[in-house]
N, C-alpha and C positions, 0 to 999 in steps of 0.2 A: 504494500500500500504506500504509494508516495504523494508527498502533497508539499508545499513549497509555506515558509512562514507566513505571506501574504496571506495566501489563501486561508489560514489555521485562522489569522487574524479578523477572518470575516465571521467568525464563530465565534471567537474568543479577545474579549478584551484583556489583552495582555502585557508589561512591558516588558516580561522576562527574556530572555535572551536565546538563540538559537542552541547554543549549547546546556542553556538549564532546562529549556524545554526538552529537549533528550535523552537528559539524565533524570528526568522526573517521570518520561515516559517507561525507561527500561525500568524504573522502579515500583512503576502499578503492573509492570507482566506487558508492556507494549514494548518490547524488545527494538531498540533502535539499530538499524542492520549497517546504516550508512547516514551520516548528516554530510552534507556538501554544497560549496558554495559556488555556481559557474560562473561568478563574476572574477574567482582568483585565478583560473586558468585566464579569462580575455583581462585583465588588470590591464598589460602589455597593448591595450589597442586603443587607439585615436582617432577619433572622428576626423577626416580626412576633404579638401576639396580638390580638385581638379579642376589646375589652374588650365593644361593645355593636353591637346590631345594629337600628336601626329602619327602617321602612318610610320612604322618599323623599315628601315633599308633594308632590310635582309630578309621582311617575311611577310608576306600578303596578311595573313589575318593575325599577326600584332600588332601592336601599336605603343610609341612612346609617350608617356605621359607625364606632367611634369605637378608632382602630388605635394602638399601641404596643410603640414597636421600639426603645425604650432609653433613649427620651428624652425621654418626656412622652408623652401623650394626645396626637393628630390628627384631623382627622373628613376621611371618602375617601369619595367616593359609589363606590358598586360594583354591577357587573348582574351578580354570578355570583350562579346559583339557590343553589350550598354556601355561600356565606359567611354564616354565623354567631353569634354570641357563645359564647365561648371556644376558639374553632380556632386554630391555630398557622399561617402561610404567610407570603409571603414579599414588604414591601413598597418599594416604590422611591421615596425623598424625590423630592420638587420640586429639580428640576436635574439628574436623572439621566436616562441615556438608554437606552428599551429597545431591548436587544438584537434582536429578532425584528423590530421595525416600522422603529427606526430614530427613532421619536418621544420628544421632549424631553422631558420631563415637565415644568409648569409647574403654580402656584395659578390652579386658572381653576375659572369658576363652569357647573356643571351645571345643567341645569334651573331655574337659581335660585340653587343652593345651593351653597357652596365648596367644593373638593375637596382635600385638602393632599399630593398622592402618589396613589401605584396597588397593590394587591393586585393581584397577579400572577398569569397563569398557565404551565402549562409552555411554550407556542405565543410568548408572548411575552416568556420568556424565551432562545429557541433551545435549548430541551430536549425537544422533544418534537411532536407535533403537536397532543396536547390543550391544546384551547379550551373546552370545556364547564363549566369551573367554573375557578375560583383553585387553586393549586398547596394541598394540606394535608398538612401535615407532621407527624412523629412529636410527642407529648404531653410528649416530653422535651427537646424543641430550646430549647436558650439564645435567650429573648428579648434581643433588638439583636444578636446574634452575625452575624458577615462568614455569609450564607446559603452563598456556594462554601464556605466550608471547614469548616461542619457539614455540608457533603452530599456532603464527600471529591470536588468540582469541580476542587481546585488539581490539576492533573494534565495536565503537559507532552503534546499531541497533535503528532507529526512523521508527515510524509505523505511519503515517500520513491520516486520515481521509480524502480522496479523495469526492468533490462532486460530482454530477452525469454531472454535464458543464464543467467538464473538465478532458475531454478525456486522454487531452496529460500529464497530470499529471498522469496519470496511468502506466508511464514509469519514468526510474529513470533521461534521458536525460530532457526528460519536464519539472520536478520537478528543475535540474539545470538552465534549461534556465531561470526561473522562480526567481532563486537566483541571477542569474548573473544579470539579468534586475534590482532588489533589492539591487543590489549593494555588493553583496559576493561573490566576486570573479569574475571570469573570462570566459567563456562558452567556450568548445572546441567543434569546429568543428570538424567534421570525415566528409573525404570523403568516397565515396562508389563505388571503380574500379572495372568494370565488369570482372569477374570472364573468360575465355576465354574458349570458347565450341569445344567441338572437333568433334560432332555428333548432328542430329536431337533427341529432345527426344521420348520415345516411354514407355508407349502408350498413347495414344492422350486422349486429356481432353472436352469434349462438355460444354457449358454451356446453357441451355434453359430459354428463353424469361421467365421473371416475376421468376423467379424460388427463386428470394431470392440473389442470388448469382450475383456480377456484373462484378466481373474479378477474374481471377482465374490465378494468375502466376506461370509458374511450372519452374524446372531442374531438370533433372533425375541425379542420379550421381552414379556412376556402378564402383565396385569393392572395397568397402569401407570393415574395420572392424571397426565392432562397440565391441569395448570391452569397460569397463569403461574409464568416462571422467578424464581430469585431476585431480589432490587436487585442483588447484586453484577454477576449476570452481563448484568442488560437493562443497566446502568450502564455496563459495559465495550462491550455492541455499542453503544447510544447514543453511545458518544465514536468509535465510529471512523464513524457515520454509519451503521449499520443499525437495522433499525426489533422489537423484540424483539415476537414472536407468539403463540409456546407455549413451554413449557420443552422440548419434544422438538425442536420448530423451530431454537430456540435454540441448545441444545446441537450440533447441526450446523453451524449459522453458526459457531459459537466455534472449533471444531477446523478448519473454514474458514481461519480466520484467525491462531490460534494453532499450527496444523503444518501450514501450507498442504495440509491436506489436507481435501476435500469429500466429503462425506457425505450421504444421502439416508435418509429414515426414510419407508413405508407403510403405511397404517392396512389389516390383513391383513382385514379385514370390508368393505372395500370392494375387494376383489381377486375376480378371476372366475379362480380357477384356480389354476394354477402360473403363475411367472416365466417367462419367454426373452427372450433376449438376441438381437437379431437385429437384420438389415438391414429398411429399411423395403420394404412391400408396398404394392400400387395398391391404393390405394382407404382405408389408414389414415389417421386423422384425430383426433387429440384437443384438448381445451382444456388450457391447458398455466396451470401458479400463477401469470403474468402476467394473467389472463382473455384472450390472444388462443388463434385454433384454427392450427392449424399440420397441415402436412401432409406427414409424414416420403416422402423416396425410396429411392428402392434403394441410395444412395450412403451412407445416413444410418445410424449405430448408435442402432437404438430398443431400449425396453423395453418388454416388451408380457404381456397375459396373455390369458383366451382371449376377451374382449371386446374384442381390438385392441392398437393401441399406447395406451401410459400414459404417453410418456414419451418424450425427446430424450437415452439414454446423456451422461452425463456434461456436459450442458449445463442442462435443464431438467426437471422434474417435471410428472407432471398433476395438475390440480384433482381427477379420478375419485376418486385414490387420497390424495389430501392428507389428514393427521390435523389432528385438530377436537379442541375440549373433551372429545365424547365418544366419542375413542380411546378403545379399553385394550387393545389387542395391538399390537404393532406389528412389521416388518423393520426391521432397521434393515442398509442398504448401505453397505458400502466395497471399491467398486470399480477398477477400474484399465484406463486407454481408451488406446488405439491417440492419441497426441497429432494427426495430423495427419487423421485422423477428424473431430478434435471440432473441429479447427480450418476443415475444410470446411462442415461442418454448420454451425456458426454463421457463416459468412460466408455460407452459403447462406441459411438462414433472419433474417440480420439480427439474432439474438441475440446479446447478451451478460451474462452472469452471472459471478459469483465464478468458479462451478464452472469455467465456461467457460475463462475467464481462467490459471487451473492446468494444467488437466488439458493445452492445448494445448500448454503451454511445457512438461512432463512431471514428471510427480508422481514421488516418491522409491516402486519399487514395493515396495522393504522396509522402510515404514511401514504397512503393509496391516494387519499382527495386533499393534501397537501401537494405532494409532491405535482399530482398533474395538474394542479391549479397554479404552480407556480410555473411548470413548465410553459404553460398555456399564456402564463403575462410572457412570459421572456421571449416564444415563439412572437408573440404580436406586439413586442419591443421591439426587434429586430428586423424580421422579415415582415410584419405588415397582417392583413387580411380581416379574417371576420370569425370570431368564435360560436359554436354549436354552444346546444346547454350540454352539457354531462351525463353518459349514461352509465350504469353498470349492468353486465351478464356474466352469470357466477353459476357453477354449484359451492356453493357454501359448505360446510362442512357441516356435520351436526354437532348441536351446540354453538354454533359463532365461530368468532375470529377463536381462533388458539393463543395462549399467553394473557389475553384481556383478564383471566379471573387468574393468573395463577398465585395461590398464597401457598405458603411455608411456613410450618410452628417453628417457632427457633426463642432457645433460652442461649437466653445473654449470658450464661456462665460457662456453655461451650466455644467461647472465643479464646477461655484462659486452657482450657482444657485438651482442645486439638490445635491450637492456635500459640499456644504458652504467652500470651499478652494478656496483662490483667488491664480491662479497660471499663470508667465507669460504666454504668447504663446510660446516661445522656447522651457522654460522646458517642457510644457506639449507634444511638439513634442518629446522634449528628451528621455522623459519616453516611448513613443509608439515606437519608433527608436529602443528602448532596447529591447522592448516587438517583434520587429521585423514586427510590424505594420507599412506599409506604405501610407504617404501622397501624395494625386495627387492634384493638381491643376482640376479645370473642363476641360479644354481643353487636359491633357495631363490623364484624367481618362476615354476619350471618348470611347481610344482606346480598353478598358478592360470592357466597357459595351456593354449590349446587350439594344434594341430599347426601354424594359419598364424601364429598369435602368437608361437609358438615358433621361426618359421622368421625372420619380421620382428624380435624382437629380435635373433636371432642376426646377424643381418644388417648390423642398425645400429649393437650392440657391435662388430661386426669390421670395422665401419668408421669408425669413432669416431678422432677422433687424442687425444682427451682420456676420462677418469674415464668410466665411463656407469650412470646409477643407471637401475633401472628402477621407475617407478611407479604407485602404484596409486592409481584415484583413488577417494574416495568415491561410495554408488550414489546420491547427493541429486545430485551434478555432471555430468549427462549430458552439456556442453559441453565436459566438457575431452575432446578428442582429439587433441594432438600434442605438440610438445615448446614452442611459442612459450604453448601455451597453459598449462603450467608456470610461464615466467619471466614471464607477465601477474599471474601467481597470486602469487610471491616478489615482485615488483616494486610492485605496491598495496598488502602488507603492510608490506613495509620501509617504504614512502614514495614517492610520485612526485615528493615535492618533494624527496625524496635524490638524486633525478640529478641528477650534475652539469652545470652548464650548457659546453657543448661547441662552441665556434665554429668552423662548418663551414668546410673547406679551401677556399682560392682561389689560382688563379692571380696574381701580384704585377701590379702596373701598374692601368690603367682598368678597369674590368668590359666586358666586351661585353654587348650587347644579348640579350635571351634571349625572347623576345616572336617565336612562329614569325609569319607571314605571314598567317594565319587571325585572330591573335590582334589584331594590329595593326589589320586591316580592321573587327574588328568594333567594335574599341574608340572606331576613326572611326563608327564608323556611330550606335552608341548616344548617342556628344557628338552629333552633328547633329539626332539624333532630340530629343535633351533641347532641345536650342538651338532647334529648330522645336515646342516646344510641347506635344511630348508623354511621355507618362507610359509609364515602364517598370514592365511588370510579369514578375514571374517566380513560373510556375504549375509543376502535376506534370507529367512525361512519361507521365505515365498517365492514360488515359480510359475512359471505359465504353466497352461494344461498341457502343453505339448511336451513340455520337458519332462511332465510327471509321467504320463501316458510311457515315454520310451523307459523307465527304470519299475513300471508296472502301476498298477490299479492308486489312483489319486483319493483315497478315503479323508480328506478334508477341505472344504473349499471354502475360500471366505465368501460370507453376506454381502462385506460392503468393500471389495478391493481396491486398492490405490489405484491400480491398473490392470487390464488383461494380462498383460506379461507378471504380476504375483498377484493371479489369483488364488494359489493352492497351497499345500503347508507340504513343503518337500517328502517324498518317501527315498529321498537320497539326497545328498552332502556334494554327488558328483556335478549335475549339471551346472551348480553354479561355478565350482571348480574349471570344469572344461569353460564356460565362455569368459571366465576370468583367463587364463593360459591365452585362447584365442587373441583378448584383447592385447595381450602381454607379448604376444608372436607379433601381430599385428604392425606393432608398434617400434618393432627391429632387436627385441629383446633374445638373445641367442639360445638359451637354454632357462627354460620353467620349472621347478623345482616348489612347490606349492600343499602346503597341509591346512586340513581346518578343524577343529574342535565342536559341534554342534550337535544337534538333534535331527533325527528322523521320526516323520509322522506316520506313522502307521495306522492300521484300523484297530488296534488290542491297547493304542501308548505311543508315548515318546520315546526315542531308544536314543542315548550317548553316544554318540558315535565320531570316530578320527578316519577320515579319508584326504587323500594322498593322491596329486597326479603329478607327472613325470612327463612334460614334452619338450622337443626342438634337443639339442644335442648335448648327450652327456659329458662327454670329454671334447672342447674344439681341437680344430685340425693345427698341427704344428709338425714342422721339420723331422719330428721322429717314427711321429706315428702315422703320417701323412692325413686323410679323412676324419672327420671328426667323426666319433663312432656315438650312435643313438641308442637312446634308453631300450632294454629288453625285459622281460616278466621279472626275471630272475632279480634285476634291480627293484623292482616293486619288492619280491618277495623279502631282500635285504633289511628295504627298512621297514614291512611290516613285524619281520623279526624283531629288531629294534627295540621299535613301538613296545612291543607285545610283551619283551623282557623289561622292559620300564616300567610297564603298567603291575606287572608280579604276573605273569602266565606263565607256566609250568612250560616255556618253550620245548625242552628236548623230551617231553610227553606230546608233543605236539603230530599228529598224521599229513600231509598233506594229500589230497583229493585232487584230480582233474577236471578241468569244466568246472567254471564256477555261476552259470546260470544263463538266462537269455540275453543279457545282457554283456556277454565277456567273449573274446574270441575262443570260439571251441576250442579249439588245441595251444593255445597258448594263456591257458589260466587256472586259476585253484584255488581249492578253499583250504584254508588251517583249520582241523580243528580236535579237538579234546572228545573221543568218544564220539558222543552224537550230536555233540554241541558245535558251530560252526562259529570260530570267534576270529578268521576275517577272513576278507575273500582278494584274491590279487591277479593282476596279470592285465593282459591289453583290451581294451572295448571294443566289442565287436564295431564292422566297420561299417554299417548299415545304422548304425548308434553315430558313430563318427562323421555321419554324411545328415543323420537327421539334426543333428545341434551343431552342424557347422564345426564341427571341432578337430583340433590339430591332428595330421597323420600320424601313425603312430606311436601317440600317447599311452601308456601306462600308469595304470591307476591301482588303486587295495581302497578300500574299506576296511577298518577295525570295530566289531562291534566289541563298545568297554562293557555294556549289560551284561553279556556271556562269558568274560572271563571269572571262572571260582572267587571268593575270596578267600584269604592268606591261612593257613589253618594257626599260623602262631597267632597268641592272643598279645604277646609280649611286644614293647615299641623299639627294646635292644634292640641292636644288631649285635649278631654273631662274631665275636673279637675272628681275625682274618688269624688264621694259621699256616705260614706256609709248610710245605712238606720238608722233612727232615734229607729227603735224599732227591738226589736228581733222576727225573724220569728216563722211559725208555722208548724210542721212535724205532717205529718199525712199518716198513710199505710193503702192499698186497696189493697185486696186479690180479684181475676176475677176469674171464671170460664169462659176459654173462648175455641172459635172453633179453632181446630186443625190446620186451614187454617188460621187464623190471624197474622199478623204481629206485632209483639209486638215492634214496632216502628207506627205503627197505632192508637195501643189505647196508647200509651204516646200524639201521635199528638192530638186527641183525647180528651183525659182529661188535655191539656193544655189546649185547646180553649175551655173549661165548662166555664172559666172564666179568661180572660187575664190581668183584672187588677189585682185581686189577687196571680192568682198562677206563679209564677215565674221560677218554675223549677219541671219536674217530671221525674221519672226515674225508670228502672226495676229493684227489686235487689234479687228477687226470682224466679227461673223455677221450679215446683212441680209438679207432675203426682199422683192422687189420688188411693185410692184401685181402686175407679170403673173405672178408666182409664184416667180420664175424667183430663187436662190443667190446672193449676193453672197459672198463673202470678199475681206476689206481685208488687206494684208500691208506691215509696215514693215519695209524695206528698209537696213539699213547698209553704205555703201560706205565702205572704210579706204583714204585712199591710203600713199603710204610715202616717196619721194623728194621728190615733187614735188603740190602740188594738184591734181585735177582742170580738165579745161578744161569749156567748156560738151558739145562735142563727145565728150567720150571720158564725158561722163554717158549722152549721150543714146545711144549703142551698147552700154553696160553695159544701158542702160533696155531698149533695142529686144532682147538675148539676153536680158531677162528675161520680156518678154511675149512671145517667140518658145520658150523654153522651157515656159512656162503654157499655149501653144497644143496644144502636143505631148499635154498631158493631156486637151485637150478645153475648155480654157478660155477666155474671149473679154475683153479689158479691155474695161470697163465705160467709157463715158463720161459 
């Protein structure tokens, strides 16, 4: 939400300063994103004349100019077709720097010929997008004068991060009321005197039951021209960033942004009919004032007349019906949408506009015959014509406008209580007084409840052990509904930095440990991961449907999505991983290395889960090794080891399985796991997975689920003092001939178990394929004694249980 101090001042009687107003905003919860001033970027610029204007020797469409801005004659070579002798505009010494390009200005020679500065225009000044000519300025403007502050530029722009609960802060009047409550200044009221009609309107507006749409206020107003708006008001949309079009256009954006309320005007000579307000029909299709076509559903509140839809209710307008220069009748709309309507509809269709923006979070509905009664003086201030009376067509809701009755019990002792601010009762009314929150007695809030209101106050007075005021809240505040949402209200106005600071109770002596078992494991697991090389990343739990679909069945979806692209609660850690990598490839990065710590959503729970992808090249290419050689399963499998041993998993109890699911390339993947328990899975994605998420070629990925690993059977937090062995071990290799089909994690298990008090550790460190075709596996062998050395004898019986064990699988030593 941006708004410039001018403008705030038409609200608010203020003298406070652009920077206290800032810091008093971020202090009620209106978070100030950016304050800035665009008069200290142009400082550097002079209102300029042009004394003389010749033709360039060296180039048909420049011209030398001989320019004076307070300080003497200059000569500026310039290519704008307006420049002149005797126009006024705006020029930049040598050493200044423009705004829009970003370029220095220096004495450098054109074509030949020296340039001393630059004639400006609006594009390069960041005023505008015209580039067509040099900026020309009124016949009156003080030669050499500061150009921002004859153009009324000094003017404070704050851009304030709006939350999604508060509506009425999405106007610049809200944002005031909200300071004046805060104690800056003063809040000005504006009344809103109906504008006086001289004719019924025509043509008639329908609204249909459920349609989205609940009232629909119109005024036709007939014989307008619309030529450009005034300077003051393009000036004002110019500072907050909109681009000013028509003064009918205009006038809409303004009350957009000055009573957050959105507005829509039709040129009635391009309308086929009456109005209706309706659900979208198959087969409707319009060009909408973006130039894209869009294609309303049934889900969708359109506007339509009898050549179709015109229009996307309270998000966007169509080109059909858009007023031109050669307007002169027009509707002008102010209507009021169903909030969670418009907020489908543009999630659906990828739209977003002002309107959008408002309407979703909920417009105040009793601004409805202000707002277009003011619109309506301003349209016949500027452009002229003749106003209708006022009509409304609605479905109403049952029971009325919503917010008009809402009250809330709230005892004033719960301000100190979830609030920790001891504040009288007065002041605390003081503050809600301000905020324009009213208090009723129970007897005199009877009148303003309906029969369940009546029964729930009663309720929560007769149960109150303290005071119980009941209140009402403003209809601009559709978020307040309960009583904490009261003391949020008293507690930003007072001050947050009034709570006292409170140090939380403890038990006397050492602190214990507070870190559950889950929390522990994984904080091992993320140092190993960091310690082995890789990069943690932390992405959304939400994905699109498509990403869920390829890792299986999507069992959560949200209600109210930010976007299509996370609508669903991940059942995998991977897809955000792959289009992270992607992005990371993308962007020239050589090798991805990538882990994340999070949740999967399942249909049974959430499950803990560490996944791990691996793309672009493991090792680059250099002088020894020539090609950079690329990630393979077996490197996945490495650091799921890793992991696994960090987390306490019984690794060398561990099995590995082939194929680790639909998801994994058949023959190049596997699940670890314990029995029947499957605690991760590793190896490469299949490539039908890798084509549907766009994701890197030959990436390698694992899953660890931390759910499934045992917990520790010691109860004890020791560790086990380290004891090295008294003597030194014994290394002995065994070369197998073995079956094609063996798993060489089989005969390691294997020729561990020949002898468990001896051998201590075995491992592969050779794969060989012989002339006759025929599998080699090499295995080194670690014998530990303990008391006493080995003899020759008690080797050669460890040796002989170990190639009689290798036998058992089908193996033969190799000689």
């Amino acid at each position: 939400m941006k708004f410039t101090l001018s403008w705030l001042r038409e609200h608010l009687d203020t003298d406070a300063s652009a920077v206290e107003i800032a810091e008093k905003l971020t202090a009620i919860g209106l978070e100030v994103e950016e304050l800035s001033n665009p008069a200290e970027a142009l400082e550097p610029f002079r209102v300029a004349k042009v004394l003389t204007a010749d033709k360039h020797p060296q180039a048909d469409k420049l011209q030398l100019l001989t320019v004076d801005a307070g300080e003497g004659a200059v000569q500026v070579v310039c290519g704008a077709p307006n420049a002149r002798a005797g126009m006024l505009g705006v020029f930049g010494a040598p050493g200044t720097t423009i705004p829009g390009t970003g370029l220095l200005l220096k004495v450098a020679a054109i074509r030949g010929v020296e340039s001393h500065g630059m004639m400006c225009s609006a594009r390069e000044l960041g005023l505008g997008d015209e580039h067509d000519g040099i900026i020309e300025l009124a016949g009156d403007a003080p030669v050499g004068a500061s150009f921002a502050a004859f153009a009324g530029l000094d003017d404070p722009l704050f851009d304030v991060a709006v939350l999604p609960n508060r509506p009425d802060c999405m106007g610049v009047d809200g944002i005031a009321r909200d300071l004046a409550a805060a104690g800056i200044g003063q809040f000005k009221r504006r009344d809103h005197p109906v504008v006086d009609g001289g004719f019924e309107p025509s043509p008639r507006v329908s609204v249909e039951p459920d349609s989205g749409c609940y009232v629909f206020w119109r005024r036709v107003i007939r014989g307008v021209r619309n030529g450009p708006s005034p300077d003051w008001l393009q000036q004002r949309l110019k500072a907050v960033g909109l681009r000013p079009i028509s003064a009918l256009v205009d006038i809409t954006n303004f009350y957009s942004i000055d009573q957050a309320r959105p507005l829509h005007v039709y040129d009635i000579a391009k309308l086929a009919g009456d109005i209706i307000v309706r659900r979208g029909h198959q087969g409707d299709r319009f060009l909408a004032l973006n130039a894209k076509e869009y294609e309303p559903t049934a889900e969708d509140c359109v506007i339509a007349d009898d050549s179709g839809a015109i229009g996307l209710g309270g998000i966007i307008g169509g080109e059909s019906t858009s007023v031109d220069e050669g307007t002169s009748d027009v509707l002008l709309e102010c209507a009021w949408f169903d909030p969670q309507t418009i907020a489908e509809t543009g999630r659906r269709h990828a739209i977003i506009t002002d309107a959008r923006t408002r309407f979703e979070r909920g417009v105040d509905p009793m601004k409805l015959s202000g707002a277009i009664e003011s619109a309506a003086r301003m349209i016949l201030d500027l452009a002229g014509g003749e106003a209708s009376e006022p009509r409304i067509s609605g479905d109403f809701p049952a029971g009325g406008y919503p917010n008009a009755d809402r009250m809330v019990a709230y005892r004033p002792g719960r301000l100190a209580a979830l609030g920790g601010i001891e504040l009288a009762g007065d002041e605390q009314q003081a503050i809600l007084g301000r905020l324009e929150f009213l208090r009723l007695d129970l007897d005199d809030s009877e009148s303003w409840l309906n029969e369940t209101q009546r029964v729930e106050m009663a309720v929560s007075h007769g149960s109150a052990s303290d005071e119980t005021w009941f209140v009402r809240a403003p209809t601009w505040r559709p978020d307040i509904d309960g009583e904490a949402d009261i003391v949020e209200e008293i507690a930003r106005i007072h001050g947050y930095d009034s709570v006292p600071s409170t140090p939380l109770e403890r038990e006397p002596g050492v602190a214990h440990p507070t870190a559950t078992r889950s929390q522990l494991v994984e904080r091992r697991v993320r140092r190993t991961a960091a310690a082995r090389g890789l990069d943690e990343a932390v992405t959304w739990s939400f994905i699109s449907e498509q990403e869920a679909e390829a890792f299986g069945p999507a069992d959560w979806r949200l209600m109210n999505p930010i976007s299509e692209e996370m609508k669903v609660m991940r059942p995998s850690l991977l897809p955000s991983l792959i289009a992270a990598a992607r992005r990371n490839l993308d962007r020239g990065l050589g090798s991805v290395r990538l882990f994340e710590i999070g949740r999967r959503y399942l249909g049974d729970a959430e499950h803990p889960t560490v996944a791990l992808l691996l793309a672009g090249d493991r090792d680059p290419r250099d002088w020894q090794s020539g090609a950079g050689q690329v990630f393979s399963a077996f490197d996945a499998k490495a650091e799921v080891v890793a992991l696994l041993e960090a987390a306490g998993a019984p690794t060398a109890s561990l099995q590995t399985v082939a194929d680790a699911g639909p998801t994994w390339h058949p023959g190049r993947s596997a699940t670890l796991r314990l029995g029947k328990s499957v605690l991760a899975a590793f190896g490469e994605l299949h490539p039908a997975l890798i084509r549907k998420l766009d994701g890197p070629g030959g990436a390698v990925a694992a899953e660890i689920y931390l759910d499934s690993i045992p917990l520790a059977r010691a109860a004890g937090r020791a560790r086990a003092a380290f004891a090295p062995p008294a003597l030194q071990p014994v290394v002995r290799d065994f070369a197998f001939l073995v079956p094609d089909d063996l798993a060489a994690e089989a005969l390691v298990r294997a020729i561990r178990g020949a002898d468990k008090a001896a051998i201590t550790d075995a491992r592969v460190f050779d794969r060989y394929r012989t002339d006759a075709g025929e599998l080699s596996l090499a295995v080194e062998v670690t014998l530990q004694p303990t008391d006493k050395s080995f003899t020759d004898e008690e080797i050669g019986a460890i040796s002989r249980r170990v190639v009689a064990a290798a036998e058992k699988l089908g193996a033969q030593l190799r000689h």
